[in-house]
KETORKE-114709 format. One record per residue (C-alpha): x, y, z; residue in three letters. Coordinates in steps of 0.05 Angstrom, whole numbers, plus 5000, padded with zeros to 4 digits. Layout:
XYZAla
...
END
This chain:
422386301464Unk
416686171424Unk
414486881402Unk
409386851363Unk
405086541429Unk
408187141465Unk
403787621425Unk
398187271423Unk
397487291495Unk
399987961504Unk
393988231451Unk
388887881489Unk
391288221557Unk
391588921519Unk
384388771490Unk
382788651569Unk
385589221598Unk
382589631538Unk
376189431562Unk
375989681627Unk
377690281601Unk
369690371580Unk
367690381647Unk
371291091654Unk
366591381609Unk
359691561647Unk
363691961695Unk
364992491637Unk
358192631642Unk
355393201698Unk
349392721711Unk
353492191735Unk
360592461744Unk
357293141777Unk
361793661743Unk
358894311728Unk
359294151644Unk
361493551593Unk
368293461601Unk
370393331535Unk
378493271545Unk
376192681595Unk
371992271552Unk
375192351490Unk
381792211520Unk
379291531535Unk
376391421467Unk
382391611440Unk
385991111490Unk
381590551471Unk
382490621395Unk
390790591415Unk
389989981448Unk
385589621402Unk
390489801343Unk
396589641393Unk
392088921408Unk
389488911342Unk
398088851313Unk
399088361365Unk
393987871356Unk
395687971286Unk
402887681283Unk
401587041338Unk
394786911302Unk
397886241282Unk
400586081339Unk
403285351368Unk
405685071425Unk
404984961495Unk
406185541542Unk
413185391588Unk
415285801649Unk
419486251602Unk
413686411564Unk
410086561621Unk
415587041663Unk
415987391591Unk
407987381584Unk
407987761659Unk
413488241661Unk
411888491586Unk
404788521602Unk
406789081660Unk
410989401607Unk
405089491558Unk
399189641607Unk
404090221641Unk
404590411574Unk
396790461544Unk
394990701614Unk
399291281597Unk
394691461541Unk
388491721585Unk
393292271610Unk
397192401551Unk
391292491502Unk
386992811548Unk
392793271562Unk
391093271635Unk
395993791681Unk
398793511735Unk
398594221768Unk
396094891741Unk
399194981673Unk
403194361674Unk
400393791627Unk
403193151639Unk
409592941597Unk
410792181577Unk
414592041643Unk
409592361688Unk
404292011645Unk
407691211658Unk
408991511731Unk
402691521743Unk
399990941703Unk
405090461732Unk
403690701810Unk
397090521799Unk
397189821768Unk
402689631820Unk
398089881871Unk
403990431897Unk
399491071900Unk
404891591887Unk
402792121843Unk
404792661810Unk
398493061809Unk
398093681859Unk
390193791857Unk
384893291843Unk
378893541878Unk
373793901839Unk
372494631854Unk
366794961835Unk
364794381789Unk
371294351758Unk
378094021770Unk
384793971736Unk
383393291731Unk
377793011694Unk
372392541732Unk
373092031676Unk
379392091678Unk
380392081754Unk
376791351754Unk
381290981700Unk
386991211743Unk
382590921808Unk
381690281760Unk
388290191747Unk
388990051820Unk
382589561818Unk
386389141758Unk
393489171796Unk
390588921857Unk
387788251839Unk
393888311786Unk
392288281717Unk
393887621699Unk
390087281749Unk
384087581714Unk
386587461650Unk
386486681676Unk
380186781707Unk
376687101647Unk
380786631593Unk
384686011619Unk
390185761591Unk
390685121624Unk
396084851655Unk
399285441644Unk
395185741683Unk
398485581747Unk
405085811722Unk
402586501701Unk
398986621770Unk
405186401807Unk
408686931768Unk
404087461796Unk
401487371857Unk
406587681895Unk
409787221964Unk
411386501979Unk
404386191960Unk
400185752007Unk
396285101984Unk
389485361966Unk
383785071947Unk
383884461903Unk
381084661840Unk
383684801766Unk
387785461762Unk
382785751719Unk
376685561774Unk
382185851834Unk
382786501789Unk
375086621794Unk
374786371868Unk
380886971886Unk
377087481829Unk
370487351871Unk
372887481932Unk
376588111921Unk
370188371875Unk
365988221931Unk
369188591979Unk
370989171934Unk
363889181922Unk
361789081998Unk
366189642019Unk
363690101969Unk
355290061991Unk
358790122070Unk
362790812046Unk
355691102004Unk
352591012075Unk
356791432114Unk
355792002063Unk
360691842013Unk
358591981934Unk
358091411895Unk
364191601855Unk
368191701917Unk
365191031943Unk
368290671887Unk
374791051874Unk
377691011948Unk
374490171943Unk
378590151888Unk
385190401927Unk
382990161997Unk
382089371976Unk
388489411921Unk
392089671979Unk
393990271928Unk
392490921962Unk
390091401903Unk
384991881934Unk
380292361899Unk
382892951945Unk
388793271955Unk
387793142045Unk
387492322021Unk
381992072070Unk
382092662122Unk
378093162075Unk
371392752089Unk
370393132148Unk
369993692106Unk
364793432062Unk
357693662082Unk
353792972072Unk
359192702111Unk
362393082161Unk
365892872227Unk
361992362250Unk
361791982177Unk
367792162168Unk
370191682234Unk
366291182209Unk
368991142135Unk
375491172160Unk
374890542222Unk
371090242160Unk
377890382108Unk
382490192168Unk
378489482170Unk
378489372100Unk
385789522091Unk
388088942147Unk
382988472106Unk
386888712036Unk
393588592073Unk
391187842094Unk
393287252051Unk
386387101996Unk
387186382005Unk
386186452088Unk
380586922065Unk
377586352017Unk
378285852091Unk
373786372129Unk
369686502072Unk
367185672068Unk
366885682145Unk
373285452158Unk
377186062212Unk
381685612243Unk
385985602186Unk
386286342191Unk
387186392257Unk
392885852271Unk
396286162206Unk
403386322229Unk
404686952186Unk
396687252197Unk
398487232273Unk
405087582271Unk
401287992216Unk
395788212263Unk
401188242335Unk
405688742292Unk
399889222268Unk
397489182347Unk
404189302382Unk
407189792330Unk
401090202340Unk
401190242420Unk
409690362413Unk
407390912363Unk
401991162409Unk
405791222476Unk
412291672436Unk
406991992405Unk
405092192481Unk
412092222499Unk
413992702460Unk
407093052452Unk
406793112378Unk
401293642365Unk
397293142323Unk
396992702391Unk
396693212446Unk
390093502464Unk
391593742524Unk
387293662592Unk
382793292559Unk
385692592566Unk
380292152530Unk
379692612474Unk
386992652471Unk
387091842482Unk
382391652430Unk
385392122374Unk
391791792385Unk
389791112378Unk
385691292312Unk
391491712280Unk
396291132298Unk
392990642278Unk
389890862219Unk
397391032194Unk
399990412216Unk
395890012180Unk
395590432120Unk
403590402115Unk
405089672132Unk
399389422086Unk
402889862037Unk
395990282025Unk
398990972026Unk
392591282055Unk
392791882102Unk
388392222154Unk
388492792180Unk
394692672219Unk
401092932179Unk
405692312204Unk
411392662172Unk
410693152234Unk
411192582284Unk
416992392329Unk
423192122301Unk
421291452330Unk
414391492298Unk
416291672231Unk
423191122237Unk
417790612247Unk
413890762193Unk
419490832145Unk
421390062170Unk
414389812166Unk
415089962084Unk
419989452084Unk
415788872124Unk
408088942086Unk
402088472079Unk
402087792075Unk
403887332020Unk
398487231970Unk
395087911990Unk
393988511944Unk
400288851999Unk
407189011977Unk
413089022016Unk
417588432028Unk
411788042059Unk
410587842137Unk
413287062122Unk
418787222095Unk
421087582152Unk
419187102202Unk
423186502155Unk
428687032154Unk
428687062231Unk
427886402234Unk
434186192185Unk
438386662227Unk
437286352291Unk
439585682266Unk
445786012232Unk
447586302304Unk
446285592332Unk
450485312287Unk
456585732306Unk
457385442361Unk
455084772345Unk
456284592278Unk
454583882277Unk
447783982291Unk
442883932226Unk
436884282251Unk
430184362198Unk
427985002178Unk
421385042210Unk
415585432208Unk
409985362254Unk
413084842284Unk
413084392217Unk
419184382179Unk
419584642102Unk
419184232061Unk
422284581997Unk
429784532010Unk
431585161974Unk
427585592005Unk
432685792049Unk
437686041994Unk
431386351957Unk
429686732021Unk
436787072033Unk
437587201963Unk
431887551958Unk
433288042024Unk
440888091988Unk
437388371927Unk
433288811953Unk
437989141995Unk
442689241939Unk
436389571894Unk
435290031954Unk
442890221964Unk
443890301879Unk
437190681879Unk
438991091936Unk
445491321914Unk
443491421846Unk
438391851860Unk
442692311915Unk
448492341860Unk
443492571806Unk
437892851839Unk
438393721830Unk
438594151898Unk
432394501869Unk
427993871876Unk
428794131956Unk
430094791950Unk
423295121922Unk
416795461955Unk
412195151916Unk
412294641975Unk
415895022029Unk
421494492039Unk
426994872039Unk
432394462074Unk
437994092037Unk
440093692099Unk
433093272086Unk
435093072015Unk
439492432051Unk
432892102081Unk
428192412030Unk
431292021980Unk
431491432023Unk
424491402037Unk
422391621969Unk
425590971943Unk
423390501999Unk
416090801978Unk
416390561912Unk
420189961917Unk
415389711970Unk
409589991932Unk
407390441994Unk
407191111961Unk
408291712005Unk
415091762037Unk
418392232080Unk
419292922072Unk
418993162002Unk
415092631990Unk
411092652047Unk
402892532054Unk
401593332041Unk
406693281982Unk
407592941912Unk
412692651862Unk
412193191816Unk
418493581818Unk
422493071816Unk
427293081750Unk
424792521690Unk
430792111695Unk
428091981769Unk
420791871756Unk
423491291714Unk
428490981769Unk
420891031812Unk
417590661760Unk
422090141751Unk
422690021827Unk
414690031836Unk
414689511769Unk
419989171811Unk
416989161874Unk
410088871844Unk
412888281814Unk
418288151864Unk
424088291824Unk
425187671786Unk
419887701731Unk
423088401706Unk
430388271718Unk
430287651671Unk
427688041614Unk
434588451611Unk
437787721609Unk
439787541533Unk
439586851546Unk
432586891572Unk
430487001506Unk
434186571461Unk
431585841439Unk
434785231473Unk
END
């Protein structure tokens, strides 16, 4: 392991994600943030965060200054996963030294602080904050403050490293660090150096970040609201800048019901364009759509949003959940149900974590079932989505029909296939399975960790009126599945009306190892707790 190149790198991405960190400053000011006074705690917390990193950098860069060598995969998985580890770490600061409270008269403590920092870079959107919307001018939460945590989905999204190739290089090693981030099996994109691909992938996802923002401002939205829910909506994150998610713009006056439709058909859009592989994107962007539309995984992609959202839709019916039911009035009724639907639908399979003004945790067992298994499917491959991605599900399918064929004919040597042209990579097959194997194990670990050491008081409080200890099976079930998957709200306790923030530190950490996890897809963080990972051979 050549370590003195490790922390060269490493200061370089802290100097980056220092940087962004000035952009969180004009907010703290009532002209452009539009609270009632200067808040102080905000800005200065960010100074103060800035000067950490830039020492933090500054040590870094110091010690690999002399640096040699080329940069192997090694170097690279250790460049990625520690680079999570430090920028969960100085995105911590803006909430530690700003001593921000995550609810009235309760500042933020280390774990709540890297909570919240890591759900935003891996693009989860849990939270442990109660109140985030300004009253009266102010807010618990500073406006400055509110955006880094909104940025911190912007830089997850794209994934740090792929801007810290796009901005910097590196080469050949370029394509090894991007492979290490962007999270799926990869498709061939275009055919340019890594460092040129970067910018093409950066571009794209700036543009429409940046699109989507001017589209929100016209229905009503400020422009920091514009920019903070762009932030979440195209990093498929989910952190909102009020408590209600996306269902308290019909409250807002310059908004109100009718803007409020169109900002959320307008999120809903942008969220199935987040969730779609960039590289497809990049086709349709040079005027090529057939490769976007013949894609195998965009189709199944698109078919599952469409017929989860009608199965969802008719129960919904079935069972008239008050959030569908309306009723005589059948078109009303009709056309609420297929926005609440499919608003959550594609907020949970993309992994977003947005809400409306439908509570889906008061749905139908069926509805809320589905939703809980759409954290496990996500976006596609080479999107900004979590989950375990749409292709691997359909290679999963498709590896366990030939298994079944060959039970009863096992002479036959059939080609794994996919889209009717056979794989070439011969270990794809073993990667695939492996992968579902460890995941479930994660989940069941996770699961029963958290039920064996998880208090009764976590459920049993008023502060959120759950009072029922029968829940704390599937609460803790979905709570995990939400992180792991990078989805954000869960179930129950953790459902969209409810946070993360009485759960007990030891579990806030299990939550931000499984959203780290989840981000890079397991591999990139497990091999750091390998000791022969880092020795020289």
């Amino acid at each position: 392991m050549n370590f003195f190149l490790l922390f060269k790198l490493l200061s370089r991405i802290v100097f980056l994600i220092a940087a962004t960190m000035i952009f969180s400053l004009p907010w703290a000011f009532p002209a452009i943030g539009g609270s009632a006074e200067f808040e102080y705690d905000g800005f200065f917390g960010i100074v103060g965060s800035i000067a950490v990193a830039l020492i933090i950098g500054g040590l870094l860069w110091y010690i690999g200054r002399n640096a040699t060598g080329s940069l192997y995969r090694k170097e690279a998985m250790a460049v990625v996963g520690l680079s999570w580890i430090l920028a969960t770490a100085i995105g911590a600061m803006p909430y530690l030294i700003s001593r921000t409270e995550m609810a009235p008269g309760r500042v933020m403590q280390v774990w709540d602080a890297c909570f919240e920092s890591q759900s935003g870079f891996s693009t989860t959107g849990a939270t442990v904050l109660t109140d985030v919307e300004m009253h009266g001018g102010e807010a618990l939460v500073p406006r400055s403050i509110l955006f880094w945590r909104s940025s911190t989905h912007f830089l997850g999204g794209m994934g740090i490293i792929v801007l810290f190739v796009a901005i910097l290089g590196q080469g050949s090693a370029g394509k090894t660090l991007m492979r290490s981030e962007i999270p799926g099996p990869t498709k061939d994109g275009p055919r340019t150096r890594m460092q040129h691909t970067a910018w093409i992938f950066a571009a794209i996802y700036f543009a429409l970040t940046a699109i989507l923002s001017i589209l929100l401002a016209c229905c009503g939205l400020s422009w920091f609201d514009s920019f903070c829910t762009s932030f979440g909506t195209m990093a498929t994150g989910g952190f909102s800048t009020y408590d209600n998610s996306i269902g308290h713009f019909a409250q807002i006056p310059s908004v109100g019901p009718v803007g409020a439709t169109w900002a959320e058909s307008i999120i809903m859009l942008f969220m199935v364009i987040a969730g779609t592989n960039f590289t497809l994107l990049y086709f349709l962007a040079i005027g090529k759509p057939l490769k976007l539309l013949k894609d195998v995984e965009w189709r199944a992609y698109v078919m599952t949003l469409f017929s989860i959202s009608l199965l969802i839709l008719f129960f919904g019916y079935l069972n008239q959940d008050r959030l569908f039911y309306y009723g005589d009035n059948f078109w009303q009724s009709f056309s609420s149900g297929i926005r609440q639907s499919s608003f959550q639908v594609v907020s949970i399979m993309t992994t977003t974590g947005f809400s409306n003004s439908a509570n889906f945790d008061e749905w139908n067992n069926f509805g809320r079932g589905t939703l809980l298994l759409l954290m496990f499917i996500g976006g596609c491959a080479g999107s900004t989505g979590g989950g375990l991605k749409v292709i691997r599900h359909i290679m999963f399918l498709s590896i366990m029909r030939l298994e079944l064929e060959k039970s009863y004919h096992p002479t036959v040597v059939r080609p794994l296939r996919l889209g009717g042209h056979p794989v070439e990579d011969q270990n794809l097959r073993k990667n695939i399975l492996v992968y579902f194997g460890l995941i479930l194990l994660i989940f069941v670990f996770s699961w029963l960790f958290l039920i064996t050491t998880e208090p009764d008081s976590t459920w049993i409080r008023g502060a959120t009126g759950i009072e029922h200890m029968d829940h704390k099976l599937i609460d803790c079930a979905s709570s995990v599945a939400a992180t792991l998957n990078n989805v954000g709200p869960g179930l129950g306790t953790v459902g969209p009306k409810y946070t993360y923030t009485y759960f007990t530190p030891q579990a806030k950490f299990l939550f931000i190892w499984l959203m780290m996890i989840g981000r890079l897809e397991i591999f990139t963080i497990l091999v750091l707790f390998l000791p022969g990972f880092w020795r020289n051979q």
